[in-house]
Every structure is written in structure tokens, then in C-alpha cells.
DORONU-836515 format. One line per 4 residues: number of its first residue (from 1); their letters; for each residue x, y, z of C-alpha. Coordinates in Angstrom, 1 decimal, always signed. Layout:
N
NUM) A) X:Y:Z ~ ...
//
This chain:
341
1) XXXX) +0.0:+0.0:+0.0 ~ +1.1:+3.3:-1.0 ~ +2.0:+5.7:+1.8 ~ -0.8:+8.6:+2.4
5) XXXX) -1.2:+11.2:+4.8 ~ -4.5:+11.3:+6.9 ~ -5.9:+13.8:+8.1 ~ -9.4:+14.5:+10.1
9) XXXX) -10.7:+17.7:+9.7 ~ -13.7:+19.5:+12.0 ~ -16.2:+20.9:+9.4 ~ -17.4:+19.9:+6.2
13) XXXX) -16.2:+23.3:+4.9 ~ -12.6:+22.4:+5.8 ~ -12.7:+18.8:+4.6 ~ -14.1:+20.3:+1.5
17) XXXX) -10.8:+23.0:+1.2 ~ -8.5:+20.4:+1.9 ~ -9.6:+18.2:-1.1 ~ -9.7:+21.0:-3.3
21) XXXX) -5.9:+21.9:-2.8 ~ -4.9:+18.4:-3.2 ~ -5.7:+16.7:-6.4 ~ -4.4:+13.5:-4.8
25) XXXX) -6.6:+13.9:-2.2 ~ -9.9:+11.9:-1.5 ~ -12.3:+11.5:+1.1 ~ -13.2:+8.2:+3.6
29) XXXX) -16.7:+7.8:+4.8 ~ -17.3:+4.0:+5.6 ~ -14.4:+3.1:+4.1 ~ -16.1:-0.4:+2.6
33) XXXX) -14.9:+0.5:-1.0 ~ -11.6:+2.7:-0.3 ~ -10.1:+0.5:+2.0 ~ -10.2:-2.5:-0.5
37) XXXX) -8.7:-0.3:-3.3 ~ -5.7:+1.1:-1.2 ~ -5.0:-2.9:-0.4 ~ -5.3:-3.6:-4.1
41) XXXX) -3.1:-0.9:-5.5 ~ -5.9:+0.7:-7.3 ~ -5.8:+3.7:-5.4 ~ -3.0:+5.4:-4.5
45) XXXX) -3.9:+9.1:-3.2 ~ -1.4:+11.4:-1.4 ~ -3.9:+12.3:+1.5 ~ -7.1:+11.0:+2.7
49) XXXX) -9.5:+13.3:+4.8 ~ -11.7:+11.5:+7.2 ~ -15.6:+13.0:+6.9 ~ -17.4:+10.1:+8.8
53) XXXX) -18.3:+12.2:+11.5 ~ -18.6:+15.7:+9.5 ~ -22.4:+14.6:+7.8 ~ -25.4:+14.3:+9.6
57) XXXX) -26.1:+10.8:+10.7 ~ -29.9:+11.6:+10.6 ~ -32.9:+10.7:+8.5 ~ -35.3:+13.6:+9.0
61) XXXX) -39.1:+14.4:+6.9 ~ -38.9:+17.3:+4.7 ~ -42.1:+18.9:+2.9 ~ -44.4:+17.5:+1.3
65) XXXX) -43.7:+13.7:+2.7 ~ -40.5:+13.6:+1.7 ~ -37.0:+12.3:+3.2 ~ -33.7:+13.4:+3.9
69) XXXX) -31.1:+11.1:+4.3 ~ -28.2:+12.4:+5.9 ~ -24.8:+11.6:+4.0 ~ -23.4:+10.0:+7.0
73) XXXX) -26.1:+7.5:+7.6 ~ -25.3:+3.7:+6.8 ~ -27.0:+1.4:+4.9 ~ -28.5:-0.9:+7.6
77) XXXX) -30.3:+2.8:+8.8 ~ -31.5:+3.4:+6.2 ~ -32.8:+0.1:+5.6 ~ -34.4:-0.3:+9.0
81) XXXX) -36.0:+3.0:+8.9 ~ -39.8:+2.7:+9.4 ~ -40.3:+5.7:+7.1 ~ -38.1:+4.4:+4.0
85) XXXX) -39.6:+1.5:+4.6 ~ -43.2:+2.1:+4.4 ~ -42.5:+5.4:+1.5 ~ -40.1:+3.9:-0.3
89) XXXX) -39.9:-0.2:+0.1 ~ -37.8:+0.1:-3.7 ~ -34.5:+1.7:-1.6 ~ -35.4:-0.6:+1.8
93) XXXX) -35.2:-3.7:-0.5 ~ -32.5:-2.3:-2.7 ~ -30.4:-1.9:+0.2 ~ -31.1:-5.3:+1.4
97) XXXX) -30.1:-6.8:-1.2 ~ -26.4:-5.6:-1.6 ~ -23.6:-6.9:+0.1 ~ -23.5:-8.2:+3.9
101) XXXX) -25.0:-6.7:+7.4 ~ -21.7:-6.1:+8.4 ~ -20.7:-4.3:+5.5 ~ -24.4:-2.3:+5.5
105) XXXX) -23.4:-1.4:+9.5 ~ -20.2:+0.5:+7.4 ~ -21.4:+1.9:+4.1 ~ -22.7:+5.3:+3.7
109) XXXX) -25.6:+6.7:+2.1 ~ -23.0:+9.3:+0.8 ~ -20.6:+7.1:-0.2 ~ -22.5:+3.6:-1.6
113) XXXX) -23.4:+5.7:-4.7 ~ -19.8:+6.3:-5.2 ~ -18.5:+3.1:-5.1 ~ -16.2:+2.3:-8.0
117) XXXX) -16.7:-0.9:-11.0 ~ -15.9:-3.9:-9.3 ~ -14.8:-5.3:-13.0 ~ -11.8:-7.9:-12.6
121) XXXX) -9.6:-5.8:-15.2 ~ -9.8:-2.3:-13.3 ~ -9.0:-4.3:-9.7 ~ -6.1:-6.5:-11.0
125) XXXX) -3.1:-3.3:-11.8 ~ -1.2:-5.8:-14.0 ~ -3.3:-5.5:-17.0 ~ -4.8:-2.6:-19.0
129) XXXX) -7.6:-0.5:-18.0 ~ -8.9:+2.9:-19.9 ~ -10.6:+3.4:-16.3 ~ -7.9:+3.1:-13.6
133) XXXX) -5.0:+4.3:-16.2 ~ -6.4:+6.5:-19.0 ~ -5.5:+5.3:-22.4 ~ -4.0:+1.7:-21.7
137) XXXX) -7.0:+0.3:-23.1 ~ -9.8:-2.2:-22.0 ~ -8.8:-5.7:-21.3 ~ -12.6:-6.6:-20.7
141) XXXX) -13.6:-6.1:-24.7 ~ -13.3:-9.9:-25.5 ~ -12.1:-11.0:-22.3 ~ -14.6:-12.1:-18.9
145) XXXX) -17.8:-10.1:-20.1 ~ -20.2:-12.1:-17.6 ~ -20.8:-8.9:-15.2 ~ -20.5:-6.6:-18.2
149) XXXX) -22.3:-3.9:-20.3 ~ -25.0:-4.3:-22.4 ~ -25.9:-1.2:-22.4 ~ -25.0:+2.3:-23.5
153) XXXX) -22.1:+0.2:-24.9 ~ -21.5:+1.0:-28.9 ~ -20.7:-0.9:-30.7 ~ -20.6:-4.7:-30.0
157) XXXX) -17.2:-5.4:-29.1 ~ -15.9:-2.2:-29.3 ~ -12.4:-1.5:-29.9 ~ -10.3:-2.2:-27.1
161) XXXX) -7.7:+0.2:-27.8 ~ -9.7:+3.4:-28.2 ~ -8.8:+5.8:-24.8 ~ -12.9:+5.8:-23.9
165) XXXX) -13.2:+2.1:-23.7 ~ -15.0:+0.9:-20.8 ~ -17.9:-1.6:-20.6 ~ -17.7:-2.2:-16.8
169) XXXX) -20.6:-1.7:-15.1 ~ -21.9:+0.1:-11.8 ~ -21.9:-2.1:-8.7 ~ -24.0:-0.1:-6.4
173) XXXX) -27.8:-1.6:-5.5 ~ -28.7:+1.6:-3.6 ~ -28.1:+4.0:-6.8 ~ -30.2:+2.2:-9.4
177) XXXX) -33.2:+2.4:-6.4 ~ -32.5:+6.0:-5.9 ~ -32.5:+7.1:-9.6 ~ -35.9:+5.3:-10.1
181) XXXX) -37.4:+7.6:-7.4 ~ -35.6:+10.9:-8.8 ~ -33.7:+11.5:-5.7 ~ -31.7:+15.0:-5.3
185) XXXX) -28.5:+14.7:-4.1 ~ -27.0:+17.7:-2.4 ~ -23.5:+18.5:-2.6 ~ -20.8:+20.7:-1.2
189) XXXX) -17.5:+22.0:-3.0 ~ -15.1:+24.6:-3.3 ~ -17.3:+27.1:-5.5 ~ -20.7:+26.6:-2.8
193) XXXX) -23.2:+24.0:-2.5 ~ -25.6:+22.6:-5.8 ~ -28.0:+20.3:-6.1 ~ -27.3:+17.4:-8.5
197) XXXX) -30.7:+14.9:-9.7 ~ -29.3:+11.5:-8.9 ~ -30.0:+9.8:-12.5 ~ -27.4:+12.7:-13.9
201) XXXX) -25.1:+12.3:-10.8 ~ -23.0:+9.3:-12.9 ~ -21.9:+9.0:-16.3 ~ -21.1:+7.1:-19.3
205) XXXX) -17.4:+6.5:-20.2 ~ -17.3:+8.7:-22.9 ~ -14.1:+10.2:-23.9 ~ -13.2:+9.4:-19.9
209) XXXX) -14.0:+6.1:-18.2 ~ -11.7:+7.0:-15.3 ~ -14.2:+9.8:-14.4 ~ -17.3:+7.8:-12.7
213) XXXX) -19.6:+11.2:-12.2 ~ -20.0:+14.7:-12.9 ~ -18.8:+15.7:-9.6 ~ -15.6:+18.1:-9.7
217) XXXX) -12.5:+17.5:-7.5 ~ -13.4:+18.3:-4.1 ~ -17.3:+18.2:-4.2 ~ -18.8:+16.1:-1.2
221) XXXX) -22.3:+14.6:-0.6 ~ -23.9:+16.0:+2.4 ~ -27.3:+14.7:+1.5 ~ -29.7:+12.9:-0.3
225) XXXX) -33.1:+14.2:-1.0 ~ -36.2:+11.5:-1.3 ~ -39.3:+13.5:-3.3 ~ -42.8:+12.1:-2.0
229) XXXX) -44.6:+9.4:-4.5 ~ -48.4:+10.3:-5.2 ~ -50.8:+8.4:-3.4 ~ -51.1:+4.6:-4.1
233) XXXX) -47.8:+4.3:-6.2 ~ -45.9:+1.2:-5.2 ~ -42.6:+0.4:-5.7 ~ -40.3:-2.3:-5.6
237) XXXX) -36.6:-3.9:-6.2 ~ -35.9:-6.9:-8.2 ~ -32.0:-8.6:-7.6 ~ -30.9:-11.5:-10.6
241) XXXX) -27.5:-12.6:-9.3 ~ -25.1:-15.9:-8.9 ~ -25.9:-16.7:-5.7 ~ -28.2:-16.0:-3.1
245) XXXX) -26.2:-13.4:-0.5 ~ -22.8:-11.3:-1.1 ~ -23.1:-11.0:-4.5 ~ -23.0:-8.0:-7.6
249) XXXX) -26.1:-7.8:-10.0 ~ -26.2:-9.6:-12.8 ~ -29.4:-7.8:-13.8 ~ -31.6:-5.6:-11.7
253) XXXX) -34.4:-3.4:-11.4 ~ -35.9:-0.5:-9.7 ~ -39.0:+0.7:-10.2 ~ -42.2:+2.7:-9.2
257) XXXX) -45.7:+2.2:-10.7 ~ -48.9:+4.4:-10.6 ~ -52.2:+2.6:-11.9 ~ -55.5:+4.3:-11.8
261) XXXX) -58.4:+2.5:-13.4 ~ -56.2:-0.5:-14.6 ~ -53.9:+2.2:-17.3 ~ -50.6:+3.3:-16.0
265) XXXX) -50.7:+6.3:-14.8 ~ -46.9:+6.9:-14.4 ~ -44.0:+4.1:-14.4 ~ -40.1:+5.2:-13.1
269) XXXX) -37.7:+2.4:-14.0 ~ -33.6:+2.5:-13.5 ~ -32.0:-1.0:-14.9 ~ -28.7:-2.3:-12.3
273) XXXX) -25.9:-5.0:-13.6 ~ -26.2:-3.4:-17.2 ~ -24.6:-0.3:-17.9 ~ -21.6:+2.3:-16.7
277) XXXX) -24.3:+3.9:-14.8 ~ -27.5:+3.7:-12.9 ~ -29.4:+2.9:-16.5 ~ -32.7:+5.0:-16.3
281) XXXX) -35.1:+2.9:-18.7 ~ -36.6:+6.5:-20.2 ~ -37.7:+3.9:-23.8 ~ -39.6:+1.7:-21.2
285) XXXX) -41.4:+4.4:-19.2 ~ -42.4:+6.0:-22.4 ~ -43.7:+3.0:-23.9 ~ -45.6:+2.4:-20.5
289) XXXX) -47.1:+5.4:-19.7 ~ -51.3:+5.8:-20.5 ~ -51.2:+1.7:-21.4 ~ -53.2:-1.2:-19.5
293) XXXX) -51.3:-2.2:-16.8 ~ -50.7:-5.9:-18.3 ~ -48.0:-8.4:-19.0 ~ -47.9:-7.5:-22.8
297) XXXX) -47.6:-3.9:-21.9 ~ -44.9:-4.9:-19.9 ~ -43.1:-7.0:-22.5 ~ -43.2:-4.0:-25.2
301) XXXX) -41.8:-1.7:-22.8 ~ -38.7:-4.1:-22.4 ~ -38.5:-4.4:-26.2 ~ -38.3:-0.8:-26.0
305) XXXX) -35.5:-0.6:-23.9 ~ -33.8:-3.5:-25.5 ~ -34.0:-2.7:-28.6 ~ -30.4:-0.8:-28.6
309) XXXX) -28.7:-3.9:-26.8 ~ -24.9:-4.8:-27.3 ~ -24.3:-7.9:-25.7 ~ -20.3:-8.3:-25.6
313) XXXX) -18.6:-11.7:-26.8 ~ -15.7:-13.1:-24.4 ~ -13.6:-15.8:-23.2 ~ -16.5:-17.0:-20.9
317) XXXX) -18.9:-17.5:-23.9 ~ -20.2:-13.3:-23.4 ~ -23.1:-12.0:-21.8 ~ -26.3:-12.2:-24.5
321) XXXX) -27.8:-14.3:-22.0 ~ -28.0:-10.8:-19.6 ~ -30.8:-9.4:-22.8 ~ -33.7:-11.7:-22.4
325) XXXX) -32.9:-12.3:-18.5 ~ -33.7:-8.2:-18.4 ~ -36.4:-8.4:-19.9 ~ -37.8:-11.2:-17.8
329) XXXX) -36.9:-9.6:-14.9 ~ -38.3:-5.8:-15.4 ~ -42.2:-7.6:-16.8 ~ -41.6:-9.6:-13.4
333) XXXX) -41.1:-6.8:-11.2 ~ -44.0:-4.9:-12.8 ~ -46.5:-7.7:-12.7 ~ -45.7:-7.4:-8.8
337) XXXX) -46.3:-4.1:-8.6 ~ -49.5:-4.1:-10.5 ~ -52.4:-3.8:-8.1 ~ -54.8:-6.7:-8.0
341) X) -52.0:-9.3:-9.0
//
């Protein structure tokens, strides 16, 4: 592990300055995705600043029946919270489903939507990767595709070689729930504070894998804004993976569904295991939205979605299978969340 200095600064203000003024800086909150990196080589920053204790820990109602989740509380909070649990069952079951209870009693609310690709290539520092070392190429494009993109990937195969090559995907459970319900996520750097809608907080690799969002150097989360659904929308999470506990999507889905009169009345989708990003299913909702609330519906809205697929060949016979398991999985989890059924 590469040496680092630490530092633990008193205010969120002064965590946020000393970031700023260090471009090897970065900051630890739970420390569940960090701390694995640093072991692995795959970060290597000059100074670490400590903001655990700097965000609010708290989970506190906000107008109009909304919630605000402090940046500082964990996953297994949030989780257990009788309000995001009754409001919002998509993030409760979303949250559930990733990783362990011990690393939930860790992870942040501010820092589980940062969590970096957990794609063999960009944690093994002995091969190439456009992400962790800009312009060395991709070593996934015809290598161990199973966890990979299938979407926002163009084209099939893409070449390897080219310095925006990336078709790892986004590990996080908690962000695809969160940019199904439009959360705000509220954020504090060294020109003031903005507010950021979570499904533009990440982004695809374009000419830049190794940049994950469109946060600048030194912006922090502070807080993550829940809007209130309308009356008698439900909502729901849906995990595909290898095994049954401890394990990264290998497809999942996020959605909330509003039907009045047996037509959908509004329909907010975000697709896990799939893309670079939090992949909000805009085609799906569209196709959805003032159509019976049935299982063809359902299906046409996946074809929708779908229909711009790249499924990526590899050493481990690709991942095409990840297309039609999609599209399983989203008609499933809105057959659930259709009243009546």
C-alpha cells in the first residue's frame, strides 16, 4: 500500500478545502470501498480526509412527505428506517439486497453511490484499464464479459484500444433504487453548494471512463433528498445474481408504478448489472405510460428498452444471455407491482 497522509478535519467546509488543494486527495466515509482499493493498489492518493463524523447521521421528513437522508447515515439505517420502509420499500429492498449486514453497519448513504466498478480488469493493476489508467486500453472487450455492459455500450465489441473504452458496469444496489425515485443529491464544493438529480449524478465513459460522475475534485455529498410518491404508487426492487447473499447484479431493477383505473398512470424504472451507470429505462417508461397495466404492456416496454442492446462476446462464452434475462426480470417486477395481481 502506498503511503498517504490522513488527516481528520472539524467541518465539512474544511474537509471540502483540503480536497480542493490536493488533487491526490480523496475522502473516507465508511471506508467499505476505499479501504479494498488502497490494499489492491488501485488507489494510491497522497492524502485521505476522514468526513465520517462531519455529515449528519440523521434521517429527517422534509415537505411534502419527503425524506432526507443524511450523508453520514449507513445502509443498515436506512434500511431499518420505518419511514423508508413504508414510502419507499424500492431503496429498503434495494439496500437489502447488496452486500452483507456487516458491511451495511459501514457503508454510507453518501458514499455507496460512489463506489467504484468492481470489473476484474480495473482491480487486477497488471493489466490494461482505460478506467484506472487512461489510455492503456480495456482488457474486458473480449475477455470475462459475464458482469459486463449491455448497455450504452457501442458498438458490439468495441475497440479495445480506443482511450474511452470501458464496458464495466456500476456495482452499487442503492443507486439504481434511488434514480428510479428521482432522488436530489446535495452536494458541497469549493465554489458553494448545488444540487445534482441523482440519475445525472454518474456517467457514461465517454471520452473518460476513469471519471465515474460529474462531480468536480473536491465536491462532497452531504445529502440525499427522497421527493414524496403520489398516493397509491408502489414500488419495488428486483436482484438477478449468482448466488443467493454477497453478490453483484447480474441484472436488476428498480421501479415505481402508478395505476388508476387499470392504465398506468406513471411508471419510473432504472436497470442495475447493465450499464456504466444507474441505466434509467426513459424507452420503457415512455412505452408504459397511459397503457393497460398488463404483462404484454410490460413486455413492449422491455423491447423498448432493449432494442439498442450490445451484448459483448468473451472468453467465458459473453453475456447475451443478460438481454432476455432483463427483460424477464423488469415484466416480473412490474407484474408485482401491478395492483390486483
Amino acid at each position: 500500500m502506498k503511503p498517504f497522509t490522513y488527516a481528520r478535519p472539524t467541518s465539512v467546509a474544511e474537509a471540502v478545502r483540503d480536497v480542493a488543494a490536493e488533487p491526490g486527495a480523496v475522502f473516507l466515509a465508511g471506508g467499505t470501498n476505499l479501504v479494498d482499493q488502497l490494499k489492491l493498489g488501485v488507489a494510491r492518493p497522497d492524502l485521505v480526509v476522514d468526513v465520517r463524523r462531519l455529515t449528519s447521521r440523521e434521517i429527517t421528513d422534509s415537505d411534502g412527505g419527503g425524506l432526507r437522508l443524511g450523508a453520514a447515515t449507513t445502509n443498515s439505517e436506512v434500511a431499518a428506517d420505518r419511514r423508508v420502509r413504508e414510502r419507499y420499500p424500492v431503496l429498503a429492498q434495494a439496500l437489502l439486497a447488496g452486500a452483507t449486514g456487516q458491511l451495511r453497519n459501514q457503508a454510507t448513504t453518501g458514499g455507496n453511490p460512489l463506489q467504484r466498478t468492481r470489473c476484474v480488469y480495473f482491480q487486477d493493476v497488471t493489466t490494461p484499464c482505460n478506467k484506472r489508467d487512461p489510455g492503456s486500453g480495456c482488457s474486458a472487450v473480449g475477455g470475462y464479459t459475464r458482469y459486463h455492459a449491455v448497455l450504452g455500450v457501442e458498438p458490439v465489441q468495441p475497440d479495445p484500444d480506443a482511450p474511452g473504452t470501458c464496458i464495466a458496469t456500476h456495482p452499487s444496489d442503492m443507486a439504481v433504487a434511488l434514480a428510479a425515485l428521482d432522488a436530489q443529491v446535495q452536494v458541497l464544493g469549493p465554489d458553494g453548494a448545488r444540487t445534482v438529480p441523482f440519475p445525472d449524478l454518474h456517467r457514461l465513459p465517454g471520452d473518460d471512463p476513469s471519471r465515474d460522475t460529474v462531480l468536480a475534485h473536491g465536491e462532497l455529498i452531504t445529502a440525499i433528498d427522497l421527493p414524496a410518491l403520489p398516493p397509491g404508487t408502489r414500488s419495488g426492487y428486483r436482484k438477478v445474481r449468482d448466488r443467493a447473499s454477497y453478490a453483484f447484479a447480474l441484472v436488476s431493477v428498480a421501479a415505481t408504478l402508478d395505476v388508476a383505473d387499470g392504465v398506468v398512470d406513471d411508471v419510473r424504472i432504472a436497470l442495475g448489472g447493465v450499464a456504466h451507470k444507474p441505466w434509467r429505462a426513459a424507452r420503457a417508461e415512455e412505452a408504459l405510460r397511459g397503457r393497460p397495466a398488463t404483462v404484454g404492456s410490460f413486455r413492449l416496454a422491455a423491447e423498448a428498452e432493449l432494442v439498442d442492446a450490445a451484448p459483448q462476446p468473451g472468453i467465458d462464452d459473453g453475456n447475451g444471455f443478460k438481454v432476455p434475462l432483463l427483460a424477464r426480470t423488469l415484466v416480473a417486477t412490474l407484474r408485482d407491482l401491478t395492483p390486483g395481481d
